[in-house]
C-alpha positions as CSV (number, residue, x, y, z in Angstrom):
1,X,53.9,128.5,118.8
2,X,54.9,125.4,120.0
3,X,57.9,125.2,117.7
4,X,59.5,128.3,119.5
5,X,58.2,125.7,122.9
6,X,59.9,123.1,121.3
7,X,62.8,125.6,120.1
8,X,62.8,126.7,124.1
9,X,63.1,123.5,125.7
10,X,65.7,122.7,123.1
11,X,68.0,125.1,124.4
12,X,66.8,124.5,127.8
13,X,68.1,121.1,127.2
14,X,71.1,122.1,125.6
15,X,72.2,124.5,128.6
16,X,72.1,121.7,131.1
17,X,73.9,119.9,129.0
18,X,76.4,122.9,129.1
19,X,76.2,123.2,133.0
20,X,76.7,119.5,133.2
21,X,80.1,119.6,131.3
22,X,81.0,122.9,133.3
23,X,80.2,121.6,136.4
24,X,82.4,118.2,135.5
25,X,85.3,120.1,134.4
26,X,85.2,122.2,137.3
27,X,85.1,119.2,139.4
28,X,88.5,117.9,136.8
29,X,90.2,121.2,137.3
30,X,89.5,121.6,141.1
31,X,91.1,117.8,141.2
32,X,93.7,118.4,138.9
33,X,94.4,121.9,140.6
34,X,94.8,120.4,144.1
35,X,96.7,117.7,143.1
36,X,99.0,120.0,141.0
37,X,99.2,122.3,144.6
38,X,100.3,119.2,146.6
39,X,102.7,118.1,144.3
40,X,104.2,121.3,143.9
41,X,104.2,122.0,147.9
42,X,106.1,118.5,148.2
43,X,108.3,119.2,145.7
44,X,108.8,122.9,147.3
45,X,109.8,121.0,150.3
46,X,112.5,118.8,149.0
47,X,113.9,121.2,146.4
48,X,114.3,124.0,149.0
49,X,116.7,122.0,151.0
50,X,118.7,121.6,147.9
51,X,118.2,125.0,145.7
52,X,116.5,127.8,147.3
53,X,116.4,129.4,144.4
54,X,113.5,127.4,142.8
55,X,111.5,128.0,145.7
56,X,110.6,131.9,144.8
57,X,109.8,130.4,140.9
58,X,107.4,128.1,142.2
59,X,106.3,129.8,145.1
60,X,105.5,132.2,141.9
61,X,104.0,129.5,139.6
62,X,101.8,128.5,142.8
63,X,100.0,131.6,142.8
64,X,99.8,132.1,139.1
65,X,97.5,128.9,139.4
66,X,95.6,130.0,142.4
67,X,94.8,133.3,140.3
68,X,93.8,131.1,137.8
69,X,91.9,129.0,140.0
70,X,89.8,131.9,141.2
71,X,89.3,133.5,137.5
72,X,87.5,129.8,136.2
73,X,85.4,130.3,139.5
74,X,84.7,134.1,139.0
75,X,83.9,132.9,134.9
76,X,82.0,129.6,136.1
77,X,79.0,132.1,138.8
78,X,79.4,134.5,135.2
79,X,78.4,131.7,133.5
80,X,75.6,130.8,135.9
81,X,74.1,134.1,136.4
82,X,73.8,134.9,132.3
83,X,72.4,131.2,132.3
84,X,69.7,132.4,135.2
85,X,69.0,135.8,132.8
86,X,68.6,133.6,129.8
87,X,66.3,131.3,131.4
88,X,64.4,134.8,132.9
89,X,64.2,136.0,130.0
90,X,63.1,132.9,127.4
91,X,60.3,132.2,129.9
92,X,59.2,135.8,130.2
93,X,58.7,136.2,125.9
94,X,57.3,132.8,126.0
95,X,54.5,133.8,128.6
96,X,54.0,137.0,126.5
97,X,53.6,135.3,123.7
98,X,51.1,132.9,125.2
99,X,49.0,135.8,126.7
100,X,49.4,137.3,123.1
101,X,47.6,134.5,121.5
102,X,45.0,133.4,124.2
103,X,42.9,137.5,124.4
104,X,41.4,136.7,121.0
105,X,39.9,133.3,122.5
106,X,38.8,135.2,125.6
107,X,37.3,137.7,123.3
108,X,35.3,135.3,121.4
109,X,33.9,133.8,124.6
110,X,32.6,137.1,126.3
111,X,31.0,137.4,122.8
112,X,29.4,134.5,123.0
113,X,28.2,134.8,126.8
114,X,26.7,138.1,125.5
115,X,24.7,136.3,123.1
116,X,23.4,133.4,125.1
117,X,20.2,135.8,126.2
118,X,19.6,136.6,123.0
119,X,19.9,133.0,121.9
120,X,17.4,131.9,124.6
121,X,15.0,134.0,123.5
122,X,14.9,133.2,120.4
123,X,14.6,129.3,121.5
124,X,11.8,130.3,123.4
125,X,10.3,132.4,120.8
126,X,10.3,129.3,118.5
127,X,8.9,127.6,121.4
128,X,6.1,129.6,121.2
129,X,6.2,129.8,117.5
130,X,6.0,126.0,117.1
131,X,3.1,126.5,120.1
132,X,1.2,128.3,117.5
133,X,2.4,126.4,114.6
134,X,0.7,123.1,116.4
135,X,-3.0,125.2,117.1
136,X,-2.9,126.1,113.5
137,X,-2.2,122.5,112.4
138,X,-5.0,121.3,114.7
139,X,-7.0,123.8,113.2
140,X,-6.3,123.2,110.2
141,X,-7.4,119.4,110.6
142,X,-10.7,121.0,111.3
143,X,-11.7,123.1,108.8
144,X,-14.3,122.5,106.5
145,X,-14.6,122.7,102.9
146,X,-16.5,126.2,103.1
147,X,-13.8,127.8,106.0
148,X,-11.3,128.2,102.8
149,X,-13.5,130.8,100.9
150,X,-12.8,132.8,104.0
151,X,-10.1,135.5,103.0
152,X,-9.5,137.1,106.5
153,X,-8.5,133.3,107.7
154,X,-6.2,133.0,104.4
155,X,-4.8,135.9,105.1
156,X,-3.7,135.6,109.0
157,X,-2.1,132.0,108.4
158,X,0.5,133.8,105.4
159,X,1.1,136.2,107.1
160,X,1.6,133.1,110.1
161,X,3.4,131.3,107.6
162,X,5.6,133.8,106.3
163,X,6.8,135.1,110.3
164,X,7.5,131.2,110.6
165,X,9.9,131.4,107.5
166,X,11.3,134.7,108.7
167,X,11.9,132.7,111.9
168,X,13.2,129.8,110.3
169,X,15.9,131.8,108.5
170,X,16.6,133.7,111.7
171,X,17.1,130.4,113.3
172,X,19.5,129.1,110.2
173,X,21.4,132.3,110.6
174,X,22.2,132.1,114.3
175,X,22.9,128.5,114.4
176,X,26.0,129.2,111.6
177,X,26.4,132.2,113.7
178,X,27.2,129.8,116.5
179,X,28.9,127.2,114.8
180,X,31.2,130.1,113.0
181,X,32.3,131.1,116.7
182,X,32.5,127.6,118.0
183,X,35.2,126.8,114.9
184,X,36.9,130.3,115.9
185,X,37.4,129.1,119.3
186,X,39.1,126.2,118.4
């Protein structure tokens, strides 16, 4: 993408370079024109005393180079308008494009805000899983020799202990979850 950018400002670059050249040998030609005009009115002036003849020929060359004139200025605003449309129409692929490639990035972030609820309760169910974790540990600290020969006890902190490691793996799975999206939206 930012090679066609850089490709885009190249030839934006390159067409005022263009109108910069037009616009100087405009200026030339428009000096060169007028001065050609004068000189061939003065010379008009003096020759038609001597040879009328001549006058009708340049008379005749005159407007040739009037025509002329007004052709370059009817090809120079031909010139400015396709450069206008060019312009119009580089930009308008170029925003396309940048729409193009910014809806899957908009995409993953409504994704994402629809999974921040989820995400917080899950942190506060591990809030209240850690909660429980920390009674148990207390607990733990004071039991007695004779409290392990109690089965029903065993069997409530597995089955404590295994929902902790279900947790746990939930927890692993949603944080590369997150970090997958996180690298997507880069």
């Amino acid at each position: 993408m930012l090679e066609k950018i850089s490709g885009v400002r190249e030839i934006k670059e390159k067409l005022g370079s263009v109108e910069k050249k037009m616009r100087e040998l405009e200026a030339g030609m428009q000096k060169h024109s007028n001065d050609v005009i004068e000189k061939i009115e003065k010379e008009a002036h003096e020759i038609k005393h001597s040879q009328h003849g001549y006058v009708a020929e340049f008379s005749k060359d005159l407007e040739k180079i009037k025509e002329l004139q007004a052709e370059f200025e009817k090809a120079l605003r031909t010139f400015n308008q396709n450069h206008s449309q060019l312009y119009e129409s580089i930009y308008s692929k170029l925003q396309k494009e940048v729409k193009e490639h910014t809806l899957p990035l908009k995409e993953a972030v409504a994704e994402f805000s629809a999974l921040k609820p989820e995400a917080r309760k899950l942190i506060e169910s591990f809030g209240a899983v850690n909660e429980g974790i920390a009674k148990l540990n207390i607990a733990a600290q004071g039991i007695k020799k004779e409290d392990f020969e109690l089965k029903e006890y065993a069997k409530e902190l597995l089955k404590a202990d295994s929902e902790k490691l279900r947790l746990m793996k939930e927890i692993e799975t949603l944080k590369r979850i997150i970090s997958f999206e996180r690298r997507k939206q880069r």
